[in-house]
N, C-alpha and C positions, 0 to 999 in steps of 0.2 A: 182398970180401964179395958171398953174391946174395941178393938182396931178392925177396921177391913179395908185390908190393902185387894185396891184393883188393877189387875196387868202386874206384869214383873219382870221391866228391863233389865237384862242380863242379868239376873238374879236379884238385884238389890232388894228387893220387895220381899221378896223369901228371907237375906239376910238378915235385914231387918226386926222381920217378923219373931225369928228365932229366939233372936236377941231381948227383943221385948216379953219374951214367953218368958224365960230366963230371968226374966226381972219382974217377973210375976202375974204378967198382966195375959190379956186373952187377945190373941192376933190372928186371922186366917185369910189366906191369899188366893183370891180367886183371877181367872186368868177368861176376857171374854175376846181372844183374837188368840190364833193359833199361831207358834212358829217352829223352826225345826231345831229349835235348840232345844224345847221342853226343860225349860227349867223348874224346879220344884215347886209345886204350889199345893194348895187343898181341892179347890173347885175349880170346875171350868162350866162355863155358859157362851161357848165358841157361836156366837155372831156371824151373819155372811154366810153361811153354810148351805142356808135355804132360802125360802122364801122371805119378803119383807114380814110377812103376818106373824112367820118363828118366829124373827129377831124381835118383835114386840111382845111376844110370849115371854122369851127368854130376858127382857128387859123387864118385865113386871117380875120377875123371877128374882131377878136380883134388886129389885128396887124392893120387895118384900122382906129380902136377907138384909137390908141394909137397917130395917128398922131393928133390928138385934142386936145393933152397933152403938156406939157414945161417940165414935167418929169415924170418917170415911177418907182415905188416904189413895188417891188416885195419883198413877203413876204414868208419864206418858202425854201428859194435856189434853186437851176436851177437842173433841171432833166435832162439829156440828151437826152430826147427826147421833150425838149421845144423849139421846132421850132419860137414858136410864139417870143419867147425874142430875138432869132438871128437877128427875122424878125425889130422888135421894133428899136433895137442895129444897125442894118447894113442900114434898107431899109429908114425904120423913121429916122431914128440917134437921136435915142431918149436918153437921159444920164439916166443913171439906177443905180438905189440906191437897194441894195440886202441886207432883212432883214431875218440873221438865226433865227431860234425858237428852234431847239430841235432836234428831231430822226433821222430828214433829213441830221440832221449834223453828227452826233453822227454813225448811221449808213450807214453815204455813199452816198444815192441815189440820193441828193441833193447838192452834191460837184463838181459838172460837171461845166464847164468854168468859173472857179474861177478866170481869167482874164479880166471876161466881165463887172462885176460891177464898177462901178466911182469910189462906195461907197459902205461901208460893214457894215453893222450895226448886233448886238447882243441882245438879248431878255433875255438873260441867261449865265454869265458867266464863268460858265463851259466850255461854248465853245470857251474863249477864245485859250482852249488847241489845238483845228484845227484850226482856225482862227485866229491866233496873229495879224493880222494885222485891224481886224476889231473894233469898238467903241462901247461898252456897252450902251445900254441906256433901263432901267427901264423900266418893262411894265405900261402902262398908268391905268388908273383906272377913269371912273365914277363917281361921286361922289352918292350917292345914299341913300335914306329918312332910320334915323336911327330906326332899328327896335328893340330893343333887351326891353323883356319884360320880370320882374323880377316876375310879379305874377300868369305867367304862368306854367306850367307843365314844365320843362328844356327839352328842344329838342337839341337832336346829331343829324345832318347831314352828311355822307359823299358820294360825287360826283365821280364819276369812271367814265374814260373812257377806262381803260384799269387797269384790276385787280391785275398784276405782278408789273406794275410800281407806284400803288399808295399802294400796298399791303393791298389789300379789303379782301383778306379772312383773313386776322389777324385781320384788325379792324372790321367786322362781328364776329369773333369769341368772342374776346376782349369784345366787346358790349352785345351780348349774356351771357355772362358769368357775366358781373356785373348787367345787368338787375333783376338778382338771390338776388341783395343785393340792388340797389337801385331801386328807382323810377324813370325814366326818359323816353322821348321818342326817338324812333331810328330811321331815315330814311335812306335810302341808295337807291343813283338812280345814273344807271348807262348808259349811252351813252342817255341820253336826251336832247330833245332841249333846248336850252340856255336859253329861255323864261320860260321855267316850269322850271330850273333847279334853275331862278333867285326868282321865287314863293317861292318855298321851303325854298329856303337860309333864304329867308325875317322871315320866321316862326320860326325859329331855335333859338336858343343861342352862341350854340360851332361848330363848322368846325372841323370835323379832315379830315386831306389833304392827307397828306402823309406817311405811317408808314411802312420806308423798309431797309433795309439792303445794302447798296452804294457797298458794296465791294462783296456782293456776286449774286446781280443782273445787277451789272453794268451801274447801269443807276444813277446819282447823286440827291442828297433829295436838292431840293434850292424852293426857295419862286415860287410858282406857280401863276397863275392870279384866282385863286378858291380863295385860300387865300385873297387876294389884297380885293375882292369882298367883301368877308365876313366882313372882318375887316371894309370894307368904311361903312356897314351899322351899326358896332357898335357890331359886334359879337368877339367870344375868336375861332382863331386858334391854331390848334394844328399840329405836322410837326413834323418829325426827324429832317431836314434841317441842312446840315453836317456843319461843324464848321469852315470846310476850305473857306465855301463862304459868311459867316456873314457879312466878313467886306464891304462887296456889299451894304449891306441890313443896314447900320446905324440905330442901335436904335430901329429895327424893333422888338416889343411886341411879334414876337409868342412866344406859351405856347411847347419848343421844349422837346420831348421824345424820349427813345431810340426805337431801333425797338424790340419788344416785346412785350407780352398780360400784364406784370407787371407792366413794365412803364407806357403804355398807359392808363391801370386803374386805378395806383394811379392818375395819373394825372386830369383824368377825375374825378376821387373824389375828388380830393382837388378842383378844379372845383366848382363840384356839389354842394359840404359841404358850400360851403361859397358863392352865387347868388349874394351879394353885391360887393365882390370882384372879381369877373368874371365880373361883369357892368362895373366897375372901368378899368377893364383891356382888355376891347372890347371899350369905348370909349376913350383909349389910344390909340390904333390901328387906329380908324376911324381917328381922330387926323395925327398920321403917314400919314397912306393914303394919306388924303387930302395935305398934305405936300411932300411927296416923290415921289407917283407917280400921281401928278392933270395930267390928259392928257391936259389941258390947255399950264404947262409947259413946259412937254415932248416935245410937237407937235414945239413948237416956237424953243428950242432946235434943233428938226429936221428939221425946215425951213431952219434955221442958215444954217447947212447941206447942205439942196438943194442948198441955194441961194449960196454958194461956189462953187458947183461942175456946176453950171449953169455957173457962171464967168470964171471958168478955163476953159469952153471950147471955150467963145469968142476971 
């Protein structure tokens, strides 16, 4: 089978891809919107850059590469001004598998011909609540060389790409504040590329992810792919991660707080206070990982997928 995956929210699309190469088939990931995480792909046909007359150059571009394909796997939901998927869908008659992630869904912009997809896939169960009809499937994960070292200096990380929805200036604050009483070290990088972001993680002990308030920002706390990361190398996350979507997540070890500088810091102490039981409870998590989200699994799961909606149309 060849796959063209397009866009590649927080990697998944790359994971994926891998995965499905791996199991023999022909996958390449092209990316047509630029961000500064640069996560791995094949091609890019970055959109927006110039004039409206490129972006329709560079949309017959890819509506050409698409005829190369047996299916088309869009990541991210349809913009209304994605010419290029009409093009795929009508001129290619290509079957399109349409994978939600997140803001696109949540606020809108990415809700446009919710008729066009075969197949509707989900990254994050929240969004079952606009999308009832679409199938959840667990973002994939890496596997990745476990790093977590007890005789070092205890290193906090946390990852931002947007400071309101992972609630960065509480957990800056938070951190700053217990710096006062323990020992440990802080990092905090924000909109970096995915390469350096995955350096850092490796250095670290603890992840905290997410520490916000669901009902008064609107956006919901659930298991992010920063988390997934962390855990595969054998690190302790830490997450509000609201209570209504646990049961998604079976079993899943994070170390969950409320959203507060009090929570977060006992937590982080009890943590820090005990290094052997933090080990303990970071290669509990890698464990999960490898079990819950192997992109090995996931991908074959998604084939399932394809290779259905490929039949229905014979």
């Amino acid at each position: 089978m060849k796959i063209l995956h397009i866009e590649n929210h927080a990697g998944i699309a790359h994971e994926l891809a891998e995965a499905q190469k791996r199991a023999g088939h022909e996958a390449t990931v092209i990316e047509t919107w630029w961000n500064p995480t640069n996560q791995p792909h094949d091609l890019d046909y970055y959109y927006g850059q110039g004039s409206f007359f490129i972006d329709i150059g560079l949309m017959k571009k890819v509506i050409n590469l698409s005829g190369a394909y047996d299916i088309v796997h869009l990541h991210g939901g349809i913009n209304w001004k994605r010419f290029d998927i009409l093009g795929m869908k009508f001129f290619k008659r290509k079957p399109l598998i349409v994978h939600y992630h997140g803001s696109e869904t949540r606020e809108g912009f990415g809700m446009y011909y919710r008729w066009l997809p075969d197949y509707k896939l989900l990254s994050r169960p929240d969004l079952l609540k606009w999308i009832p009809d679409a199938t959840f499937i667990p973002s994939p994960v890496a596997e990745r060389p476990y790093s977590f070292q007890v005789d070092r200096t205890p290193r906090i990380i946390h990852l931002s790409n947007d400071r309101k929805t992972k609630g960065s200036d509480l957990v800056v604050e938070a951190m700053t504040e217990l710096q006062k009483e323990m020992t440990f070290d802080f990092c905090l990088m924000e909109k970096r590329p995915h390469a350096e972001a995955m350096k850092e993680l490796a250095k670290s002990h603890i992840l905290i992810d997410q520490v916000i308030d669901s009902s008064k920002i609107g956006v919901p706390s659930i298991i992010g792919v920063a988390t997934l990361e962390a855990m595969s190398m054998g690190l302790v996350a830490v997450s509000t991660f609201d209570e209504e979507y646990r049961s998604y997540y079976p079993g899943c070890p994070v170390e969950t707080v409320k959203p507060s500088k009090s929570s977060l810091n006992a937590t982080i102490k009890r943590l820090l206070t005990d290094m052997e039981r933090t080990k303990e409870l970071g290669i509990r998590g890698m464990e999960h990982v490898r079990t819950y989200h192997s992109a090995d699994h996931l991908a074959q799961e998604i084939l399932r997928i394809y290779s259905s909606v490929l039949k229905g149309r014979k």
